[in-house]
C-alpha positions in Angstrom: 58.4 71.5 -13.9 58.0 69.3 -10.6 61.6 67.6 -10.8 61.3 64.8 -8.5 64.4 62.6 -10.2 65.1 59.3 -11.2 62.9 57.3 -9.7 62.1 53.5 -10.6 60.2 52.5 -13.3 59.0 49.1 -14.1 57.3 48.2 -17.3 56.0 44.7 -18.4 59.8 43.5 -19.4 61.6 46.0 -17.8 63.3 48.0 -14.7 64.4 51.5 -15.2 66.8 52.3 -12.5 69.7 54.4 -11.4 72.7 53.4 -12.1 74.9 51.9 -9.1 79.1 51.2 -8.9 78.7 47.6 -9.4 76.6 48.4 -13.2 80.2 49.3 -14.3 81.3 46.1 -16.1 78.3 45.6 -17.8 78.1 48.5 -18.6 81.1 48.6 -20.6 80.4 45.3 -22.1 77.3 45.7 -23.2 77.5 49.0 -24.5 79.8 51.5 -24.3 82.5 49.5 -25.8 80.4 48.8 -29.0 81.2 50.6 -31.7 77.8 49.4 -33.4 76.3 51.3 -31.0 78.4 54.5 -30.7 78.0 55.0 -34.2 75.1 58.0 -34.6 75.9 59.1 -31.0 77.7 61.9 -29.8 80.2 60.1 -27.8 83.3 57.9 -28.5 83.4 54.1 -28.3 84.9 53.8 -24.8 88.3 52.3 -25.2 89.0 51.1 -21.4 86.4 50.4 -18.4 88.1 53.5 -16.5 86.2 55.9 -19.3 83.1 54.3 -18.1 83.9 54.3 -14.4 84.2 57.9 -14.6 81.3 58.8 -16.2 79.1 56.0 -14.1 80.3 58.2 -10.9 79.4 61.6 -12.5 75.8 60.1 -12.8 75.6 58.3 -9.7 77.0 61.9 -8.0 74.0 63.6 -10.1 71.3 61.3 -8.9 71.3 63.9 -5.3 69.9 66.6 -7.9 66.3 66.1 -8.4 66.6 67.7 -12.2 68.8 64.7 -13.2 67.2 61.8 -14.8 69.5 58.6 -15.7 68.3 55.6 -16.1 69.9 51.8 -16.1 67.4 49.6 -18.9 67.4 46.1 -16.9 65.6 43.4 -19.3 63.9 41.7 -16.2 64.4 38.3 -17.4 67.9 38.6 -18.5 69.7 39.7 -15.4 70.1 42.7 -12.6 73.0 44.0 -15.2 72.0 46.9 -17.3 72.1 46.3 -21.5 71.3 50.1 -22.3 69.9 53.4 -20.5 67.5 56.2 -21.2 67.7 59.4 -20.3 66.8 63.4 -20.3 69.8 64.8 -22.4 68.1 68.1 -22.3 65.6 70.6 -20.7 64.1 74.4 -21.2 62.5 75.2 -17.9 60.7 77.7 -19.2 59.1 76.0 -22.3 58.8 73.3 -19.8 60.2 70.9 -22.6 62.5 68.2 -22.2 64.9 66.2 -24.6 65.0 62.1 -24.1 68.3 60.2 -25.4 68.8 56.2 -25.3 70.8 53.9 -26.0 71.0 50.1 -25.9 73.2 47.2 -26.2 73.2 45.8 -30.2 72.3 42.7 -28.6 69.3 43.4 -27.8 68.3 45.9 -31.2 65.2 45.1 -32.7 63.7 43.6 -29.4 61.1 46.3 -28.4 63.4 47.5 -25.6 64.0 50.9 -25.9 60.5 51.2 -27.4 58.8 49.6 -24.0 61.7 52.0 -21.8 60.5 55.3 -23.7 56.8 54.4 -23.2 57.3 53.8 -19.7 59.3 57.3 -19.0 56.5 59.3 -21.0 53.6 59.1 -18.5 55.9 59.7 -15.0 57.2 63.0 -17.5 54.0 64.0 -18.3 52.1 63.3 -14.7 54.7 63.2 -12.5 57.6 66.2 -13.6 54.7 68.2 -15.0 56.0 68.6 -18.7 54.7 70.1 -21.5 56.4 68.8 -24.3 59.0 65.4 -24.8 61.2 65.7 -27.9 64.0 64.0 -29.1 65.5 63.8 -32.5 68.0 61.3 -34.6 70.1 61.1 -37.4 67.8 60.6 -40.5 70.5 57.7 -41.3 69.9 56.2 -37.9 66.2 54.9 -39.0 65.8 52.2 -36.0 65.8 55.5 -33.7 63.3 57.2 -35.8 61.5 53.8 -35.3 61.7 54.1 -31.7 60.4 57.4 -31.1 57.0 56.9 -33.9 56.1 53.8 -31.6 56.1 55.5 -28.6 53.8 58.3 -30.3 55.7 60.8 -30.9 55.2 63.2 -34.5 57.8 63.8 -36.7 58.4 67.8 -37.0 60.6 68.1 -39.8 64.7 67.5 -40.4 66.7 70.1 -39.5 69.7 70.8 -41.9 73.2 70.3 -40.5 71.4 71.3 -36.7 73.6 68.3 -35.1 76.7 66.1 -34.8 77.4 63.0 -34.0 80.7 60.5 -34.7 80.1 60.9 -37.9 80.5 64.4 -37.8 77.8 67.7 -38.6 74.4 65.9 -39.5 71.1 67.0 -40.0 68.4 66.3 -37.1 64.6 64.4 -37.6 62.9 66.1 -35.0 60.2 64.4 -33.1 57.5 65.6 -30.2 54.5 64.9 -28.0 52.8 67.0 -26.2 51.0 66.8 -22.7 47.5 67.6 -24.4 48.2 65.5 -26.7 49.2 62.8 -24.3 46.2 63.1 -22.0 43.2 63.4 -24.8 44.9 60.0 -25.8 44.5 58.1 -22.2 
């Protein structure tokens, strides 16, 4: 892979960006404190801003290695503030495949959000970072995420039995994928 990390991104409604000190509050307000939204993850609600303080630094400390990819969703229209972010929760180097996770702000489910931010990350993964394949998978309980990655052209694989966890405890996993031939033959 070309790893050239987390650059910006803009898409029709949105900004992807890195995440900077000052996201912290709303951050934790408009996410990370919502237990609507921690629900099929893999992390707990956060319970104080520090929580998110701490793990806003670890990213922003990551951002100086170019194999780390975090972004901050900013709904243009809304505000500077980020409601959600997407990000590559996983890579094989040598199948050249990477993993994406997301998460947004219940506010704003059901909006075409995460949707639009996915789409806009695909062709700088595929063109850009030189990847072969971008999965990612969900809860089969979670169907707005399996929503999410259909839209944004990826084929369901199959379920995995009991191949995950979340708060909820062992699950099974829908797997998704693209692939880059796939990708290009489509443009």
């Amino acid at each position: 892979m070309n790893h050239v990390g987390t650059v910006n991104i803009e898409t029709k409604r949105l900004l992807l960006r890195q995440f900077v000190e000052s996201d912290t509050e709303a951050v934790f307000n408009n996410w990370t404190s919502d237990n609507k939204v921690t629900e099929f993850l893999r992390w707990p609600t956060h319970k104080s801003i520090e929580i998110t303080e701490r793990i806003l630094k670890e990213w922003i400390n990551s951002y100086s290695n170019n194999d780390f990819y975090q972004w901050a969703i900013i709904l243009k229209e809304y505000s500077d503030d980020p409601i959600g972010t997407i990000s590559i929760v996983g890579k094989n180097e040598d199948l050249n495949i990477v993993q994406i996770g997301y998460c947004i702000g219940s506010k704003w489910w059901n909006q075409g959000i995460v949707s639009e931010a996915f789409s806009g990350i695909i062709p700088f993964l595929f063109e850009e970072v030189k990847v072969n394949r971008i999965e990612a998978e969900h809860d089969p309980n979670n169907l707005s995420s399996g929503r999410v990655m259909v839209k944004c052209g990826l084929k369901y694989e199959g379920t995995l039995r009991q191949a995950d966890f979340n708060n909820k405890g062992i699950v099974d996993a829908a797997m998704y994928s693209i692939l880059a031939n796939e990708y290009f033959a489509a443009k």
